[in-house]
SEKOL-948649 format. One line per 4 residues: number of its first residue (from 1); their letters; for each residue y, x negated, z negated of N, C-alpha, C. Coordinates in steps of 0.1 Angstrom, whole numbers. Each point is the difference from the previous one (the first is absolute). Example, Ala and Ser with C-alpha at 12.3 -4.5 7.8 and 13.67 -1.06 7.14 Angstrom:
// SEKOL-948649
1> as> -57/-132/-78/12/9/0/12/-9/0  11/4/7/11/-9/0/11/8/-8
//
This chain:
// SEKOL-948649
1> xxxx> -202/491/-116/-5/-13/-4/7/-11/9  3/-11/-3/9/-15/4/-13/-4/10  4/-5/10/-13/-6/12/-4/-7/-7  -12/-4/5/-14/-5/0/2/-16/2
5> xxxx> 16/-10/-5/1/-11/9/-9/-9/-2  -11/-1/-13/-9/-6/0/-13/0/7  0/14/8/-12/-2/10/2/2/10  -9/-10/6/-1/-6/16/2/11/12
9> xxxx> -8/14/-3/-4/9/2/16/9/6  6/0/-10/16/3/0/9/-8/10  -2/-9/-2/6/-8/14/-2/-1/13  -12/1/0/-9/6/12/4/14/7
13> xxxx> 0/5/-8/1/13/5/17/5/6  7/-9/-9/10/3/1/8/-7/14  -10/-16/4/6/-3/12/-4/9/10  -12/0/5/-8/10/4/9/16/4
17> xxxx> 4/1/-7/8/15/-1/13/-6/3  4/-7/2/13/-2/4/1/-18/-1  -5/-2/16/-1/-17/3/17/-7/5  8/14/1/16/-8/-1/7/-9/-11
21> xxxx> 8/-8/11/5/-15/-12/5/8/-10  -1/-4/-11/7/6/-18/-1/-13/-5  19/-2/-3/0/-10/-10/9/5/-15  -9/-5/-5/3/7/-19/13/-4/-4
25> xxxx> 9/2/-9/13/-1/1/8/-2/5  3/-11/4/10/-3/15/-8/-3/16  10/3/6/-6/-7/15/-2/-17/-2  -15/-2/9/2/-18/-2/13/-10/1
29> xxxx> 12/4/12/11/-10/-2/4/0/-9  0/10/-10/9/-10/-11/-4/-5/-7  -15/-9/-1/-6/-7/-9/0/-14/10  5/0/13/-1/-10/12/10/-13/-5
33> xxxx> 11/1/-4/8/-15/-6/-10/-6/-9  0/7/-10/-6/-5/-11/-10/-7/3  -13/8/5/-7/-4/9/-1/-19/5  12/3/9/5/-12/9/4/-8/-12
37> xxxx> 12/4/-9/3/-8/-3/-15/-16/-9  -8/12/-6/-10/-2/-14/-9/-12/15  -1/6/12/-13/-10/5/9/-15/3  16/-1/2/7/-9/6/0/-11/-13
41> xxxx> -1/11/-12/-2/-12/-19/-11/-9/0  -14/2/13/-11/-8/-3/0/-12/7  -4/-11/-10/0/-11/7/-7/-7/12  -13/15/3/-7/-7/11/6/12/10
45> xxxx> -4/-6/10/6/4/16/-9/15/5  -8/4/-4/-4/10/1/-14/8/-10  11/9/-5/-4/5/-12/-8/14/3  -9/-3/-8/-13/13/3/3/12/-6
49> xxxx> 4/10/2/4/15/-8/-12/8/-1  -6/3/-8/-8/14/-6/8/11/-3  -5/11/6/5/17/1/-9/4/-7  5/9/-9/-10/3/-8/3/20/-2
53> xxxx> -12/5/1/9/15/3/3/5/13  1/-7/12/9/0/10/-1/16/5  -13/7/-2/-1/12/6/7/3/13  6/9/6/9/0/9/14/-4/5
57> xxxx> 2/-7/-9/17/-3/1/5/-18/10  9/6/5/3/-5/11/4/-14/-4  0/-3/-13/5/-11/-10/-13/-10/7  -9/0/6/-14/-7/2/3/-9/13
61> xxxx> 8/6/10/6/-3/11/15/-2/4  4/-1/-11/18/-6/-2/-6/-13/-7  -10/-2/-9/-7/-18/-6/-5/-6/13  -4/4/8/-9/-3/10/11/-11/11
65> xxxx> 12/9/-3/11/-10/13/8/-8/-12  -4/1/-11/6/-13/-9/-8/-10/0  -14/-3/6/-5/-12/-3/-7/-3/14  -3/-17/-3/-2/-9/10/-11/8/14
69> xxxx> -12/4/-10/-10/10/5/-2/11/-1  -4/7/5/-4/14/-10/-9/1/-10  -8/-13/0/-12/1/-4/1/-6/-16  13/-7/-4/5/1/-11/5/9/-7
73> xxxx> -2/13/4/3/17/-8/-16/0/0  0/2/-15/-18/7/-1/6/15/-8  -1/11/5/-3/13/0/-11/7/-6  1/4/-15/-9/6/-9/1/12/-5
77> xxxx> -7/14/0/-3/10/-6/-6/2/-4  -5/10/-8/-5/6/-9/-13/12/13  8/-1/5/-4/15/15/-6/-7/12  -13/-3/-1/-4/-4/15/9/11/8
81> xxxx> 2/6/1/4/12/9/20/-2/7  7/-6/-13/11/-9/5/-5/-11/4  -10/-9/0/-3/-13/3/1/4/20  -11/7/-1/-3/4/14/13/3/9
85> xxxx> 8/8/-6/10/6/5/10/-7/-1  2/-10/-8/8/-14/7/-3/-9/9  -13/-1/-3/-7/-12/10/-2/7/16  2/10/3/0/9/9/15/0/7
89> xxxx> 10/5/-8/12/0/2/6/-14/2  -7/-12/-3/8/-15/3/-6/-1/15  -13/6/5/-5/-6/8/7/14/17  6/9/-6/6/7/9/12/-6/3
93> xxxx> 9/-5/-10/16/-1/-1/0/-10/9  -11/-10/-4/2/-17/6/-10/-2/7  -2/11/7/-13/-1/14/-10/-15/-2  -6/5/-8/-7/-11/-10/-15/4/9
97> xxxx> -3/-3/12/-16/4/4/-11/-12/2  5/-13/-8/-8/-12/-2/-3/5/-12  -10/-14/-4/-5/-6/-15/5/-6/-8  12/-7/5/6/-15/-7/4/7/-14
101> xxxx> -2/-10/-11/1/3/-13/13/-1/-2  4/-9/3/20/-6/-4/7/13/11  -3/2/2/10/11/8/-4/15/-11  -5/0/-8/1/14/-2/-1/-2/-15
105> xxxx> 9/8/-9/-3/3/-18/-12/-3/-2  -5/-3/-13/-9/4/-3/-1/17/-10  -11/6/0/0/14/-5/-14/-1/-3  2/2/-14/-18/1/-8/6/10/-17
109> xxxx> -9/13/1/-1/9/-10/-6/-11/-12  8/2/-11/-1/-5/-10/0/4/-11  -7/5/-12/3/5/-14/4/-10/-6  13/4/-7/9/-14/-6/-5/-3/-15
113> xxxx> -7/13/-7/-6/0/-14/-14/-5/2  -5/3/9/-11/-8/2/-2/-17/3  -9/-9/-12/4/-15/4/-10/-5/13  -12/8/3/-11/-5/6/15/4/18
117> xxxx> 4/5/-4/10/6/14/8/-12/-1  8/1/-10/7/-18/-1/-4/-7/4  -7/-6/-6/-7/-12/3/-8/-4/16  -3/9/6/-2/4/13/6/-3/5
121> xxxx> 15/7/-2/12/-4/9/7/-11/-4  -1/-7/-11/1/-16/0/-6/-15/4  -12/1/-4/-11/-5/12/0/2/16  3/11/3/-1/0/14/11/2/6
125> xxxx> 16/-2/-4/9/-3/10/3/-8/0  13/-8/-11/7/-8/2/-5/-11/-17  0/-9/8/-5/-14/-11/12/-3/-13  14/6/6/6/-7/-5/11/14/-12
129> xxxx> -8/11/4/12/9/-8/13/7/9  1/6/-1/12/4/4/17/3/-9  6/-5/10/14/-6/-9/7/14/-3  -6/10/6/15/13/-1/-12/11/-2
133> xxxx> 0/9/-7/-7/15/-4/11/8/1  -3/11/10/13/10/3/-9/12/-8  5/8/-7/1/10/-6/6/12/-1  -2/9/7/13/12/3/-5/14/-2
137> xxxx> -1/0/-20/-5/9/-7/-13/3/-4  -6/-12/8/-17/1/-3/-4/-3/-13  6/-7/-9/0/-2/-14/2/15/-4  8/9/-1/9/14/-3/-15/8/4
141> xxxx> -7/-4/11/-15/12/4/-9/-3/-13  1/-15/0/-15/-9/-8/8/6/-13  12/1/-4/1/2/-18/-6/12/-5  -2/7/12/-5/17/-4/-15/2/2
145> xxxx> -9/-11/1/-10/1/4/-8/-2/-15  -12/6/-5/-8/-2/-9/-1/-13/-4  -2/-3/-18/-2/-13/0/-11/-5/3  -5/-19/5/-7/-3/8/-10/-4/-11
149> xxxx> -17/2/0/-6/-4/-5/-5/-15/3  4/-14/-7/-4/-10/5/-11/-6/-12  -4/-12/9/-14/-6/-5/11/-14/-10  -6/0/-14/0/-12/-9/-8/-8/-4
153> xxxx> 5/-14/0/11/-3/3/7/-3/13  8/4/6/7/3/8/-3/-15/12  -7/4/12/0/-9/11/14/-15/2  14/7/2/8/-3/-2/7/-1/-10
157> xxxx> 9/-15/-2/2/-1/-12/9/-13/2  8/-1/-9/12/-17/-2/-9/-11/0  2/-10/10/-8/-12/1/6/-5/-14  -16/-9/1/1/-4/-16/-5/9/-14
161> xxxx> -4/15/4/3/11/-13/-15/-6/-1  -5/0/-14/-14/-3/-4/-6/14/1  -14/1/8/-9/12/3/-13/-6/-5  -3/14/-3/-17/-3/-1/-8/1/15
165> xxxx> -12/-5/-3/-12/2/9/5/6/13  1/1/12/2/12/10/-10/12/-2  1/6/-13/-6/13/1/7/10/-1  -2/14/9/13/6/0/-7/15/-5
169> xxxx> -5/0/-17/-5/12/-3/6/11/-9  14/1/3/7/6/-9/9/7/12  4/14/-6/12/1/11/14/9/-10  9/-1/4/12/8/-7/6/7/13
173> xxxx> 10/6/-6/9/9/9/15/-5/-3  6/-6/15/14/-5/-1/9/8/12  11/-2/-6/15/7/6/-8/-8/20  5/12/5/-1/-6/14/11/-10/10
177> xxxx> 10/-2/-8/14/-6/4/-6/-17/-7  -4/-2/-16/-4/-12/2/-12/-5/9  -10/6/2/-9/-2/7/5/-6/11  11/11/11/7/-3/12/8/-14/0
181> xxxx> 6/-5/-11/6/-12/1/-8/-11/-2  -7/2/-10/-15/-10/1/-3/-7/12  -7/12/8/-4/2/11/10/-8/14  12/4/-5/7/-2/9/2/-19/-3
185> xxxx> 1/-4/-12/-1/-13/-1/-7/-9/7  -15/4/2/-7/-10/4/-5/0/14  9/11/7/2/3/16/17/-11/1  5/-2/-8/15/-8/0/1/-15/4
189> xxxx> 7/-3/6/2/-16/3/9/-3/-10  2/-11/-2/9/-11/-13/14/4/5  6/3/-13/18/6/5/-2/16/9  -10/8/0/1/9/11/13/14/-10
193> xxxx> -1/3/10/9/14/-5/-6/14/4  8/6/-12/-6/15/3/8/7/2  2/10/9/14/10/1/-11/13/-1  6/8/-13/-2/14/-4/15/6/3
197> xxxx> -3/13/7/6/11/-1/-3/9/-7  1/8/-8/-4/13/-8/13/6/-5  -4/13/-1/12/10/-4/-2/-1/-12  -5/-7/-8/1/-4/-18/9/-12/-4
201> xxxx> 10/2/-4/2/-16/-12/-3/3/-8  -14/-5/-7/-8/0/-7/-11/-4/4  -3/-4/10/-12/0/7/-8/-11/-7  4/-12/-4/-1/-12/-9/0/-2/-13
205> xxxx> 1/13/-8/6/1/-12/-11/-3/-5  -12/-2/3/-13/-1/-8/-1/-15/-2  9/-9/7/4/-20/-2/3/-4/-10  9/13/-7/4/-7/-11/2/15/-12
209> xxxx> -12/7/0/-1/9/-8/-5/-1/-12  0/1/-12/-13/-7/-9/-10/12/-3  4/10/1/-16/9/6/-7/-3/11  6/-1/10/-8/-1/11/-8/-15/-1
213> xxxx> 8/-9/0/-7/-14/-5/-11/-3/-15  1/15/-7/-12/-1/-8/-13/4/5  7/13/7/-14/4/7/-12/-10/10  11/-12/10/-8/-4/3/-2/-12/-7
217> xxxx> 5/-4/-12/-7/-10/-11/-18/7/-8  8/12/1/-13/10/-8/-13/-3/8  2/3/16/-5/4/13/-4/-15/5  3/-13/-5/-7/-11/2/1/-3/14
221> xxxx> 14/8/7/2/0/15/13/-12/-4  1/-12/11/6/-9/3/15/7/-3  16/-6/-3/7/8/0/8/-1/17  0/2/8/11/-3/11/11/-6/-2
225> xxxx> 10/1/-9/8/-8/3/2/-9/0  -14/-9/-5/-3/-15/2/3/-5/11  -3/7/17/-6/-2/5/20/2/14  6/13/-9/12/3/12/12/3/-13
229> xxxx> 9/-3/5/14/0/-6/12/14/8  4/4/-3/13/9/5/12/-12/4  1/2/8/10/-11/7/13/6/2  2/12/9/12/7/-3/-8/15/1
233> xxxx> 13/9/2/-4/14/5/12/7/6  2/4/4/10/8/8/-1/16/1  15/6/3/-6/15/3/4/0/12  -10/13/8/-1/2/9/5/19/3
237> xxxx> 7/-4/10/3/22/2/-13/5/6  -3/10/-8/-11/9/7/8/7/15  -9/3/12/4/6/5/4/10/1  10/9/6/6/12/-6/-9/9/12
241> xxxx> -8/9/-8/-4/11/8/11/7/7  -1/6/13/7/7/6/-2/17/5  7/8/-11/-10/14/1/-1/3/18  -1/10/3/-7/10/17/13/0/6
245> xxxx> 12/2/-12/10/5/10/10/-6/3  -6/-17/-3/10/-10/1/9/-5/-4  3/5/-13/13/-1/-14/-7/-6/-11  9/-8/-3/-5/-12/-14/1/14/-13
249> xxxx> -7/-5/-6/1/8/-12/14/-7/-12  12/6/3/11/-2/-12/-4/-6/-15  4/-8/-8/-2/-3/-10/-16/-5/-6  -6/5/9/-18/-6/-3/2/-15/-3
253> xxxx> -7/-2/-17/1/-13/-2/-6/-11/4  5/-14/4/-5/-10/12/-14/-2/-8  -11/-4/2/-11/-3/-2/0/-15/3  -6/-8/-7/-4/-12/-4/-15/-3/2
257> xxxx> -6/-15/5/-7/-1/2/4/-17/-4  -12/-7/-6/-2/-12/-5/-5/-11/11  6/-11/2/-9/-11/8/-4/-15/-10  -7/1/-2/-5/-9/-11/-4/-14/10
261> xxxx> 5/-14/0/-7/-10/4/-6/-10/-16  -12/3/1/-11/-9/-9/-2/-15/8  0/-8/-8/-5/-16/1/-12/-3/-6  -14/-9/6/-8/-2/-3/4/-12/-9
265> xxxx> -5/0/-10/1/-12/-11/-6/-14/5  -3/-7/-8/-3/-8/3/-19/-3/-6  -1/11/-8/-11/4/-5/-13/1/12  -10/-14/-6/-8/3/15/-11/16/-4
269> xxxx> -5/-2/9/-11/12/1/-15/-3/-3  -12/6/-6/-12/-14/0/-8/16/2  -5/0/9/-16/10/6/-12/-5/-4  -6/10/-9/-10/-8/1/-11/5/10
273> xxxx> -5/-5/6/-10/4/14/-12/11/-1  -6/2/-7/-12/7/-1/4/14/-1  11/4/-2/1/17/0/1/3/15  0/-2/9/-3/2/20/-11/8/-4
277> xxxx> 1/12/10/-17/3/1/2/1/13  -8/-11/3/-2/5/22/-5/12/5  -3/4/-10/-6/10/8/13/14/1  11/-5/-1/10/11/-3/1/3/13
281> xxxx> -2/17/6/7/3/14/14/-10/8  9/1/-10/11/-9/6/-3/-14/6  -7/-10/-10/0/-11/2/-12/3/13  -7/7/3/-7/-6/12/8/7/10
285> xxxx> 12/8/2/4/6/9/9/-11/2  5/-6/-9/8/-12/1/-4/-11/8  -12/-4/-7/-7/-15/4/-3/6/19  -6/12/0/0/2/16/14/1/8
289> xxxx> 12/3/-6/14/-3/11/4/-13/2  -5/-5/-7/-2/-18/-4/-5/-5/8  -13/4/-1/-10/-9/14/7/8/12  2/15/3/2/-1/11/14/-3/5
293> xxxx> 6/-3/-6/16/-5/4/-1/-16/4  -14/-9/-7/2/-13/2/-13/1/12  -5/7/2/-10/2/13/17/4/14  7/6/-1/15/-3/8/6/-9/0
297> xxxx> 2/-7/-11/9/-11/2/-7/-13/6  -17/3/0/-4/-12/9/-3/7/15  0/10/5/3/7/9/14/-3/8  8/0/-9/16/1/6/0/-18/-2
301> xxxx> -7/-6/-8/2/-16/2/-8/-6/15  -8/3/2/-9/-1/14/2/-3/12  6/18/-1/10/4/12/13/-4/5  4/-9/-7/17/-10/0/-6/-7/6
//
């Protein structure tokens, strides 16, 4: 049977069992120009990046020395268990034995299909969005994950789309990739960019499929590509395994891997507010790193 990448449980277990750095197709430098070049295209002076996936890969801490602070890399998994084990490993590397928040990533376990998780983590970081979403195959885990049961009509949705009543008593079952760009929309700042890596070119083919785009006509789910555009794509070389005995394997054909940069449209986003349930585990584990990070920063203001 194909792993488990839609449960939590599988990721867990898997860091757990093996907490060494693993980065999924290529090593992080060679996603580092692009990188550079995509944050040097924004017009403001310091651009907020979201990791999304980041699990163990060293890709979390090569973003970290591209920006102003550290604390403009927010770092998200799926795996409390990579969460810990990055936020552990930043505070070893960079003898991090204070509190100060700007000196260190942020790292909060996050279900990306889940919106009550979204929305958590849009409310409580950054006001303004973030300009760059790095992606390095975590799309490729989420495509293989069960489709997501969501509530209709749909929380999220194109400012302006006419809705009924906020009642949300219906529910369908949608592709987990539109859900994830949805989702990922209304975590986005104006002009932001997305960089996907995945070993698919195909990975997008559902933007402009007309099956796929019935289903979610059928499915009364918003379509995504309202919302992000394909801007370019590139190929990328897979990394060439190197067998025990230290000899390339002759004629083995080169393997390909896709880098997809997506544009947010211009299409705003419109929430409507009542689907939050506070009482969700996350949002109070949230709202508590909240108070107690701003119970430090008047601590560390004091003390100056």
């Amino acid at each position: 049977m194909p792993p488990s990448y839609g449960d939590r449980s599988y990721w867990d277990a898997r860091f757990l069992t093996n907490p060494a750095h693993f980065d999924w197709l290529v090593p992080a430098p060679v996603l580092l120009s692009l990188v550079q070049s995509t944050l040097s295209s924004f017009p403001i002076p310091q651009p907020h990046i979201l990791h999304i996936g980041c699990g163990t890969s060293e890709l979390s801490f090569a973003l970290r020395g591209l920006t102003a602070l550290p604390s403009h890399v927010f770092n998200i998994d799926f795996s409390p268990a990579a969460i810990e084990a990055g936020r552990e490993e930043e505070r070893k590397r960079y003898n991090l034995f204070h509190n100060n928040p700007e000196q260190t990533m942020r790292w909060v376990s996050v279900d990306l299909l889940s919106l009550d998780d979204v929305m958590m983590l849009k409310n409580g970081s950054l006001a303004g969005g973030y300009s760059l979403i790095i992606d390095k195959s975590t799309s490729d885990a989420i495509s293989c994950a069960e489709d997501v049961a969501v509530t209709l009509p749909y929380p999220v949705n194109a400012a302006g789309t006419h809705r009924p009543v906020c009642e949300h008593n219906e529910t369908t079952k949608v592709h987990p990739m539109a859900v994830l760009m949805v989702h990922m929309a209304a975590l986005a700042a104006h002009n932001a960019k997305w960089l996907v890596l995945s070993y698919s070119a195909h990975r997008f083919d559902f933007l402009s499929t007309d099956a796929a785009l019935e289903d979610l006509s059928a499915a009364r789910f918003i379509n995504p590509g309202l919302f992000w555009r394909i801007a370019a794509t590139e190929e990328i070389d897979a990394r060439e395994e190197v067998p025990a005995n230290g000899s390339p394997v002759v004629g083995r054909p080169v393997t390909k891997h896709t880098l997809y940069t997506l544009e947010r449209t211009g299409v705003e986003v419109e929430i409507c507010p009542c689907h939050i349930d506070i009482h969700n585990p996350f949002a109070q584990t949230w709202n508590r790193s909240q108070r107690n990070r701003s119970r430090r920063n008047k601590l560390i203001d004091t003390s100056v």
